[in-house]
SERO-4910 file (N, C-alpha, C, O; in steps of 0.05 Angstrom, whole numbers):
BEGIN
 pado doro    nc1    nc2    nc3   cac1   cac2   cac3    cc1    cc2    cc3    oc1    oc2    oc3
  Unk    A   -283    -42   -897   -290    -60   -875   -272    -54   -851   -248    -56   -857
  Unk    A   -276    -46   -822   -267    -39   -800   -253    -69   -791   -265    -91   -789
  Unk    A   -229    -65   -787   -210    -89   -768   -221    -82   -739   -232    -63   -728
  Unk    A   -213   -105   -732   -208   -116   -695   -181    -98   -687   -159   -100   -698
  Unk    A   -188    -78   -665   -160    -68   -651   -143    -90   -650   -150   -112   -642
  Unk    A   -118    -85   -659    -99   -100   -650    -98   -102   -624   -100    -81   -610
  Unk    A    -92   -137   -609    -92   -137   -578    -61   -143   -575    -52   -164   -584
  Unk    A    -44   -126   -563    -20   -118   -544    -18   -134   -525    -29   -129   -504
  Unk    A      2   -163   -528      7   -177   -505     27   -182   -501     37   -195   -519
  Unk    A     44   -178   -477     61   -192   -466     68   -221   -457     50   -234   -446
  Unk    A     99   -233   -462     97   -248   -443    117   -247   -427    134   -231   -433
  Unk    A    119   -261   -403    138   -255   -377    161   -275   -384    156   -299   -385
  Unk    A    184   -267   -388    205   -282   -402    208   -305   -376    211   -328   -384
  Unk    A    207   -301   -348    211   -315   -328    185   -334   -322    184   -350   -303
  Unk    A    168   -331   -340    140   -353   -342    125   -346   -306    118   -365   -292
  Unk    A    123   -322   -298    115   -314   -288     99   -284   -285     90   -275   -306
  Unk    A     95   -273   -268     67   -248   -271     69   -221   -285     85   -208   -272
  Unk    A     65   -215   -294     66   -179   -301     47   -171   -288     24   -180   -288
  Unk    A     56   -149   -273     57   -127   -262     61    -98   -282     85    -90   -286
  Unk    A     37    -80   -294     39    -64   -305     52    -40   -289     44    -38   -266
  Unk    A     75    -18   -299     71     10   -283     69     33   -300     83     40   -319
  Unk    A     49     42   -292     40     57   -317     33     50   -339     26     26   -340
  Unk    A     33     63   -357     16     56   -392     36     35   -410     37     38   -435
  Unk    A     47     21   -401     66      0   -407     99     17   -411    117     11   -427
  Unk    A     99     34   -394    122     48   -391    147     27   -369    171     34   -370
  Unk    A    141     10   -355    150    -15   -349    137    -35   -339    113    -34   -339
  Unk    A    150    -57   -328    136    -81   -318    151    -93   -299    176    -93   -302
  Unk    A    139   -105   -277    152   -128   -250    147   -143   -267    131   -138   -285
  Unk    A    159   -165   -265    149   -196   -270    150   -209   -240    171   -203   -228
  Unk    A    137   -221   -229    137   -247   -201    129   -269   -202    107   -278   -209
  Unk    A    149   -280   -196    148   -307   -196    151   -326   -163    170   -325   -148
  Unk    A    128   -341   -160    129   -353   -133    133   -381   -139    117   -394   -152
  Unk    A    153   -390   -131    165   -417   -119    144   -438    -95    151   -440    -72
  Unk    A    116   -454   -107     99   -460    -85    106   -477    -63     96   -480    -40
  Unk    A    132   -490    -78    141   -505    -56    157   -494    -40    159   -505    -18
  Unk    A    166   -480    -44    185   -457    -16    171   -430     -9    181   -422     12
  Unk    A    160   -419    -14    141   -394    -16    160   -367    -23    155   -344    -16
  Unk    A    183   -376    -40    207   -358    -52    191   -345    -70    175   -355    -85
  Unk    A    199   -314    -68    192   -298    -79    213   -284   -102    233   -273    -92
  Unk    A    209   -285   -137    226   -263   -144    207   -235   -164    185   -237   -174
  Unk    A    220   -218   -164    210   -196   -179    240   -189   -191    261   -186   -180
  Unk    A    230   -188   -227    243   -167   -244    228   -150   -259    206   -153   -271
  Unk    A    249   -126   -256    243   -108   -261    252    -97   -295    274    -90   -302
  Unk    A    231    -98   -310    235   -105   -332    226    -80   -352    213    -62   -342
  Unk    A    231    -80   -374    222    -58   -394    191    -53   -400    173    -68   -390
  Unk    A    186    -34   -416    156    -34   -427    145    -53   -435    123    -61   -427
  Unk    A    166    -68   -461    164    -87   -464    156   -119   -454    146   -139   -464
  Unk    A    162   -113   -439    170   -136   -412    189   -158   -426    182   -181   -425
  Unk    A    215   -149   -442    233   -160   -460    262   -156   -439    270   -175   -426
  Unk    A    276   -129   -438    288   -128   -427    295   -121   -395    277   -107   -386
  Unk    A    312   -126   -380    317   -119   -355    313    -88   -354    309    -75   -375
  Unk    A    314    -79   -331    313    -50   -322    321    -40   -294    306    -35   -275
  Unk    A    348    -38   -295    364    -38   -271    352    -11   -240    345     11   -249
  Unk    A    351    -13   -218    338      7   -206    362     10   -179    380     -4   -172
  Unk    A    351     34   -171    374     39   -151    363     23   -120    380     20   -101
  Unk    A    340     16   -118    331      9    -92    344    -18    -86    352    -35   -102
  Unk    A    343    -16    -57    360    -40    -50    335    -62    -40    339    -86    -33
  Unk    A    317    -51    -40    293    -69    -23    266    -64    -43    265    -42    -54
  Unk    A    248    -81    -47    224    -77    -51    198    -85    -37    199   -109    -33
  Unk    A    182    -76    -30    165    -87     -4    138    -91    -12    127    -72    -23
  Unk    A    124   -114     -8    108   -122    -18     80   -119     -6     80   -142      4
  Unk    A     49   -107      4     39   -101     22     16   -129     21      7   -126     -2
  Unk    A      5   -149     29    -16   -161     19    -47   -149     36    -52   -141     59
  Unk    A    -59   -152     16    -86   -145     17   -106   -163     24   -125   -160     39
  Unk    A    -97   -186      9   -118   -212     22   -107   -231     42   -116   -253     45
  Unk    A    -86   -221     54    -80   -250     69    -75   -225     93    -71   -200     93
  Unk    A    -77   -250    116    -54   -244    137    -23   -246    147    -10   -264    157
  Unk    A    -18   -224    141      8   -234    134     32   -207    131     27   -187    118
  Unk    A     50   -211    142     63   -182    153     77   -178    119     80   -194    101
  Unk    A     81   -150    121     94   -144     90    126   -160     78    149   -158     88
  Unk    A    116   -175     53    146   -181     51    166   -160     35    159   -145     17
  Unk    A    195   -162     45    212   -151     37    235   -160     20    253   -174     29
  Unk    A    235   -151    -11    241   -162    -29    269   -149    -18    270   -129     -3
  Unk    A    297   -166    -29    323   -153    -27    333   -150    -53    319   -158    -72
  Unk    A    353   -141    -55    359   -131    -86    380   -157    -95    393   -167    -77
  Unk    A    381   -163   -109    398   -187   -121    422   -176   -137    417   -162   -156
  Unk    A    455   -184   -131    476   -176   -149    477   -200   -165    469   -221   -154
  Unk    A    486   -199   -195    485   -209   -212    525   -210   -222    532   -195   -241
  Unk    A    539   -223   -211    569   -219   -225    565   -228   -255    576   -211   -270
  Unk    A    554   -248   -269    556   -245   -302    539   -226   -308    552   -223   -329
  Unk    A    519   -205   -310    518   -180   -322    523   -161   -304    508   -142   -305
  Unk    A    542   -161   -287    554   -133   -266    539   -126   -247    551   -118   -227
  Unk    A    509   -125   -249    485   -113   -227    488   -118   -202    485   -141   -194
  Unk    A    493    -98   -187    501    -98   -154    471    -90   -142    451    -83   -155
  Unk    A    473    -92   -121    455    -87    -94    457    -48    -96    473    -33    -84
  Unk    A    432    -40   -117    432     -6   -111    429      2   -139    423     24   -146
  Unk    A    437    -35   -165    438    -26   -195    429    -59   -201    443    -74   -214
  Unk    A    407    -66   -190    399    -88   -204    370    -87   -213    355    -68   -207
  Unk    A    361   -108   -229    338   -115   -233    317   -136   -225    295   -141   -235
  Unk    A    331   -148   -204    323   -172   -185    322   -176   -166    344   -177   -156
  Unk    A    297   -181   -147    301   -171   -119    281   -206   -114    262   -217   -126
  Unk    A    298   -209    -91    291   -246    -77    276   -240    -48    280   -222    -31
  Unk    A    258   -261    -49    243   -260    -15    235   -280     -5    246   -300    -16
  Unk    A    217   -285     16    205   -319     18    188   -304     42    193   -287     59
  Unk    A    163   -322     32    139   -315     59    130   -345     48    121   -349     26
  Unk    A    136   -365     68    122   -397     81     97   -386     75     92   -383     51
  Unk    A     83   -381     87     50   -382     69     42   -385     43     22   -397     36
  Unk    A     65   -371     22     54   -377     -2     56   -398     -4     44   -401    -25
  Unk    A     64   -420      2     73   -447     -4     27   -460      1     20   -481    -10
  Unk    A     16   -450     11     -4   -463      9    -27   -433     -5    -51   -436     -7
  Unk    A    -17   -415    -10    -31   -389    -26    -28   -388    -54    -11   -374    -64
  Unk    A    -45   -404    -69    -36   -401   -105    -43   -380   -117    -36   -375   -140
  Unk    A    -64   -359    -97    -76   -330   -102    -83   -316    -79    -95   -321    -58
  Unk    A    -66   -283    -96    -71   -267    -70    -70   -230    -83    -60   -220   -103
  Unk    A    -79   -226    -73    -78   -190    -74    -54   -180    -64    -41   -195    -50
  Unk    A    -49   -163    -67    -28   -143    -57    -16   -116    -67    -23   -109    -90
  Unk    A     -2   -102    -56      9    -74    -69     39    -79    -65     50    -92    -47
  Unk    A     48    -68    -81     80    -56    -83     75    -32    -73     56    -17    -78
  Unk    A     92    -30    -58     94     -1    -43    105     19    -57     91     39    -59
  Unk    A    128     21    -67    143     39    -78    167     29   -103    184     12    -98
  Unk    A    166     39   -122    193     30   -142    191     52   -152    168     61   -157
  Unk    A    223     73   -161    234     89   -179    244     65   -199    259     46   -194
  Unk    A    231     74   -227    228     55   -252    240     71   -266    229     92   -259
  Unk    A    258     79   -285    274     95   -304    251    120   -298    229    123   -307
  Unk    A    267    133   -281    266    156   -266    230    170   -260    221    193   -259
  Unk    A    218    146   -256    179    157   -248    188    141   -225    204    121   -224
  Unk    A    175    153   -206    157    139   -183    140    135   -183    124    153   -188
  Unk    A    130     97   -173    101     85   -177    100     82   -151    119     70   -140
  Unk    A     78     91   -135     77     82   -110     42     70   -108     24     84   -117
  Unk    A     37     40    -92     16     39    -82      3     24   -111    -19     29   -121
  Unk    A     20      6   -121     24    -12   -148      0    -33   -136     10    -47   -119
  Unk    A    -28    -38   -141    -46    -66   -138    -41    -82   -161    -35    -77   -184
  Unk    A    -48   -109   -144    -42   -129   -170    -46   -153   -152    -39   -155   -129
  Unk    A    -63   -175   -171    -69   -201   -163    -54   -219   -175    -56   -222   -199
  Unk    A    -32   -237   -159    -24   -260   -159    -40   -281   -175    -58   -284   -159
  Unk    A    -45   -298   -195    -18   -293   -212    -33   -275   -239    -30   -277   -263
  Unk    A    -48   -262   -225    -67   -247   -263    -62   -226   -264    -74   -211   -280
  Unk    A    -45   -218   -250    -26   -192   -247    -45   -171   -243    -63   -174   -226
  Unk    A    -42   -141   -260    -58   -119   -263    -63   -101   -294    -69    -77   -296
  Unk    A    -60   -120   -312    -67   -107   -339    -88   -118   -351    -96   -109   -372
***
């Protein structure tokens, strides 16, 4: 008798989005704050279990369905696990619009992820892209 493929799911430890890159070779997670329109992204394992530290100091966000100039994620230092601005896995932003946007399109422009470059990343707020 033939089984059901096993179905492969994640969840976002921050109760927020996955963002696939590549064949589950890593994951963004984002999370929007609706009452402030605060933005975070981590940058997380295949898994989407552990962190995944990157050298970028910025991550920039392109939107597709709104009007709305690109936001620019900054890199977040972390003094209890050491992660500086150039070696973190958390980058902070805020675009006032999302505060009334509970869905939206957009691209990541660019992230070096344990050593691939993903450039031109689509993904819908909050159903991500997997």
């Amino acid at each position: 008798m033939p089984t059901a493929p096993l179905h492969h799911e994640h969840k976002p430890p921050h109760g927020g989005t996955l963002i696939e890159l590549g064949e589950e070779f890593a994951h963004i997670e984002m999370t929007v704050d609706p009452a402030s329109g605060h933005v975070t992204a981590y940058v997380l394992d295949g898994e989407a279990e552990q962190p995944v530290t990157v050298a970028q100091s910025t991550l920039v966000i392109h939107f597709a369905s709104l009007h709305a100039p690109d936001l620019v994620l900054q890199a977040v230092p972390n003094v209890l696990t050491g992660e500086t601005v150039g070696h973190t896995s958390q980058f902070d932003g805020e675009l006032p619009l999302l505060k009334t946007t509970p869905t939206f399109d957009a691209e990541l422009k660019e992230i070096l992820a344990r050593g691939t470059q993903f450039r031109a990343v689509r993904f819908n707020y909050p159903h991500g892209n997997g």
